[in-house]
ZABAVEX-64003 format. One record per residue (C-alpha): z, y, x. Coordinates in steps of 0.5 Angstrom, whole numbers, plus 2048, in hexadecimal, padded with zeros to 3 digits. Each point is the difference from the previous one (the first is absolute). Layout:
<pts>
ZYX;...
</pts>
This chain:
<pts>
800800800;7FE807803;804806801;7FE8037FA;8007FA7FB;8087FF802;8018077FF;7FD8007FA;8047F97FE;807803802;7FE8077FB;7FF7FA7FB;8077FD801;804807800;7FC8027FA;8027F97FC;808800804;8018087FD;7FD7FE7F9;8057FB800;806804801;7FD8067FB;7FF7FA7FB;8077FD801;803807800;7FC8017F9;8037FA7FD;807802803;8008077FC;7FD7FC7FA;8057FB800;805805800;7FC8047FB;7FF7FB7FB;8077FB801;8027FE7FB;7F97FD7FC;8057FB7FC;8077FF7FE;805800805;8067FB800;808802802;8037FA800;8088017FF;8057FA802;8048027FB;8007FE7F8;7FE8057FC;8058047FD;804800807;801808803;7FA7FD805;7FB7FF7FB;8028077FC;7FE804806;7FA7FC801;7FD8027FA;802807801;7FC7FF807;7FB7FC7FD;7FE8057FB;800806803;7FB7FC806;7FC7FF7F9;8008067FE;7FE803807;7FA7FB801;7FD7FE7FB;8017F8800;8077FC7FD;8057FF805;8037F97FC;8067FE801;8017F9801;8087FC801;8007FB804;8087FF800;8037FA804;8027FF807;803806801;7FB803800;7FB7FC804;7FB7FD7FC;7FD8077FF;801802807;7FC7FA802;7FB8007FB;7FE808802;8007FE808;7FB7FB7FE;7FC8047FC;7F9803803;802807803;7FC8047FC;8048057FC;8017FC7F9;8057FC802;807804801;8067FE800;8078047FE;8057FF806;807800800;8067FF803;8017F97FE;7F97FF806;804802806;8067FC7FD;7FC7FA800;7FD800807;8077FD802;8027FC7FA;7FB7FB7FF;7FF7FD806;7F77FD7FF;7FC8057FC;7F9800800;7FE807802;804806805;8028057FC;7FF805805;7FA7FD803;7FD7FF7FA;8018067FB;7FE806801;8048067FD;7FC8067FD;8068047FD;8078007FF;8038027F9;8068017FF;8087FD803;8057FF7FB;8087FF801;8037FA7FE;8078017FC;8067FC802;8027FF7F8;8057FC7FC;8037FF7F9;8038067FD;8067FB800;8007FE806;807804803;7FC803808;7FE8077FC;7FE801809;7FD7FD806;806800803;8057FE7FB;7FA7FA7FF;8027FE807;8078007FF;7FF7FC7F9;7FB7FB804;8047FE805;8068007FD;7FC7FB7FC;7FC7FC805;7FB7FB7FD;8018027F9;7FB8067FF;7F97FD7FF;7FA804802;7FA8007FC;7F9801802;7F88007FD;8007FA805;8017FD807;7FD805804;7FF8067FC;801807802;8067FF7FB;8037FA804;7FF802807;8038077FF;8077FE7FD;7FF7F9806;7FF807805;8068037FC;8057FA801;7FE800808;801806801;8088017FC;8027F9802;8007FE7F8;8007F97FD;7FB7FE7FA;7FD7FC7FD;7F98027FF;7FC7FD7F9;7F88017FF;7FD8007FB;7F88017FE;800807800;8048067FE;8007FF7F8;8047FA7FF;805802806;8028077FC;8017FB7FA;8057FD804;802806803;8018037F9;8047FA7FE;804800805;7FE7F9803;7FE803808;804805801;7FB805805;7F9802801;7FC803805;7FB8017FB;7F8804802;8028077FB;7FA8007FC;8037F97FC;807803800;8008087FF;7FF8007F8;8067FA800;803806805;7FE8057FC;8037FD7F9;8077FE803;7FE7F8800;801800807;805804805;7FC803806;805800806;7FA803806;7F9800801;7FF7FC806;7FB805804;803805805;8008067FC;8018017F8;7FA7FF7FB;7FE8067FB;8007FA7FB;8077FF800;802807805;8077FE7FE;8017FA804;8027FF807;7FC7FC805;8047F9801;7FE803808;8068057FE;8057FA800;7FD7FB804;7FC804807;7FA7FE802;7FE7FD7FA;7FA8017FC;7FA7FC7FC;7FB8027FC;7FA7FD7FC;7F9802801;7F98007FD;7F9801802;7F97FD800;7FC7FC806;7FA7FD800;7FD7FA803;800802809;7F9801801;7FF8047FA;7FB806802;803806803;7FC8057FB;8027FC7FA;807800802;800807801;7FE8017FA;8067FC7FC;804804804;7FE8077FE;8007FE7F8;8067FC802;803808802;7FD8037FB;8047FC7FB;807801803;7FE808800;7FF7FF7F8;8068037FE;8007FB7FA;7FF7FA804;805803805;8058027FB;7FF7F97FD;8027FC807;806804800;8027FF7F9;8017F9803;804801805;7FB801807;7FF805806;7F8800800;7FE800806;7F9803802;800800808;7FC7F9800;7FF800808;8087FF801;7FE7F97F9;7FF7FB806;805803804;8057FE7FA;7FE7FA7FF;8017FD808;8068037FF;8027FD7FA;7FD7FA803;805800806;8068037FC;8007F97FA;7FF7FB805;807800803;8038007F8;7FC7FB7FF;8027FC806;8088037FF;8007FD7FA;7FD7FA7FF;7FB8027FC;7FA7FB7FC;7FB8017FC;8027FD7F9;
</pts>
């Protein structure tokens, strides 16, 4: 081949390489510009009803509203939480299949011991959305009208205090397993499936304390059919601005529930940009906002510190869960 001829044939394969990356380019932007051509899926590993699925569908219709296709929320309770993990880090990475994350994910990390998927390797979180306080609360005739004179009453009564929780490994669990490490107290802890039929038990007296998420206890709190000793964030929630930290009777204590969405971890960047920026919008909508509020949580907003969050979160769990023993049901 001469000079000119390879030339010539070099010209024609940058030409066809730019195409390329104009193409790519295009369709890249179009993508963005298009997504989402059908309904979108936001799997909630929690029943319908719970204070999860409520916040989901706040989200979910808001995203709807904003982009023109159905958000859907699909609950796949069950294994803590797992069965909606796993089947969303299995899903194709394509934007449609979001998952609505929780506390209860990073807790999981440690208290099941062979999962089909990692977490924080195989979910990518797109945008924060709220973190809610849990209530350290008992009966109204239970005799503690504090945290500390719980403490007292709890180990003048070693064993006989039963704890009730939404199930092993929840965030109610491991909070009150993270409350008797730190006060050196004694007591049996009871799970149940789920927060509704604990807080019957609690109400009749059976358990005797709960460390309950706020969304599925403030209206009992509200109506006097539970006592709220503290909140267990370390500063007071403007939801129950009255009651004092479990921080402030117990140093260094602090444990949250919180709330966000991911997605499947090679979903393209400009799809998750996208979620992330109406996600935002919604938490700035001051009905949305004030709605989540009403359920007793602290919107967050700064996603960038969302992974942060959970890593952290991750690290915290694994030594209650090793403390106490803990195993999935």
């Amino acid at each position: 081949m001469g000079k000119s001829a390879l030339l010539l044939a070099r010209r024609r394969l940058l030409h066809l390489v730019m195409g390329a990356i104009a193409l790519a380019a295009v369709s890249t932007i179009a993508n963005a510009q298009s997504y989402p051509t059908r309904p979108v899926r936001l799997i909630v590993g929690q029943a319908a009803g719970s204070g999860s699925d409520i916040i989901a569908r706040l989200i979910g219709q808001h995203l709807s509203d904003q982009l023109g296709q159905p958000f859907v929320v699909e609950n796949r309770p069950g294994a803590g939480g797992n069965i909606a993990a796993e089947a969303v880090a299995r899903a194709p990475p394509d934007g449609y299949t979001l998952l609505l994350i929780t506390s209860t994910n990073a807790i999981n990390a440690a208290l099941y011991d062979k999962l089909n998927f990692n977490f924080i390797r195989d979910i990518r979180p797109i945008a924060s959305i709220i973190r809610s306080p849990l209530v350290m609360e008992v009966s109204p005739s239970f005799p503690a009208k504090t945290v500390s004179e719980f403490i007292a009453y709890a180990k003048a009564n070693p064993g006989k205090l039963s704890m009730a929780s939404a199930g092993n490994g929840s965030a109610s669990h491991v909070s009150g397993e993270l409350f008797k490490m730190m006060t050196s107290i004694d007591m049996l802890h009871v799970p149940y499936r789920g927060s509704t039929p604990a807080l019957a038990d609690l109400f009749s007296g059976q358990v005797q304390v709960m460390f309950d998420a706020m969304p599925s206890s403030i209206e009992h709190i509200k109506g006097g059919r539970l006592r709220v000793l503290a909140v267990t964030t370390a500063t007071r929630s403007e939801a129950l601005p009255d009651t004092p930290p479990v921080g402030d009777f117990v140093a260094g204590y602090e444990a949250s529930a919180w709330l966000g969405i991911g997605a499947p971890t090679n979903t393209p960047a400009d799809i998750i940009a996208t979620l992330n920026n109406k996600i935002n919008s919604a938490l700035a909508d001051r009905r949305i906002k004030g709605r989540l509020e009403d359920l007793g949580g602290i919107v967050l907003t700064r996603s960038q510190e969302f992974s942060k969050i959970i890593a952290d979160d991750t690290d915290k769990w694994a030594k209650v869960v090793k403390f106490s023993g803990a195993k999935p049901d």
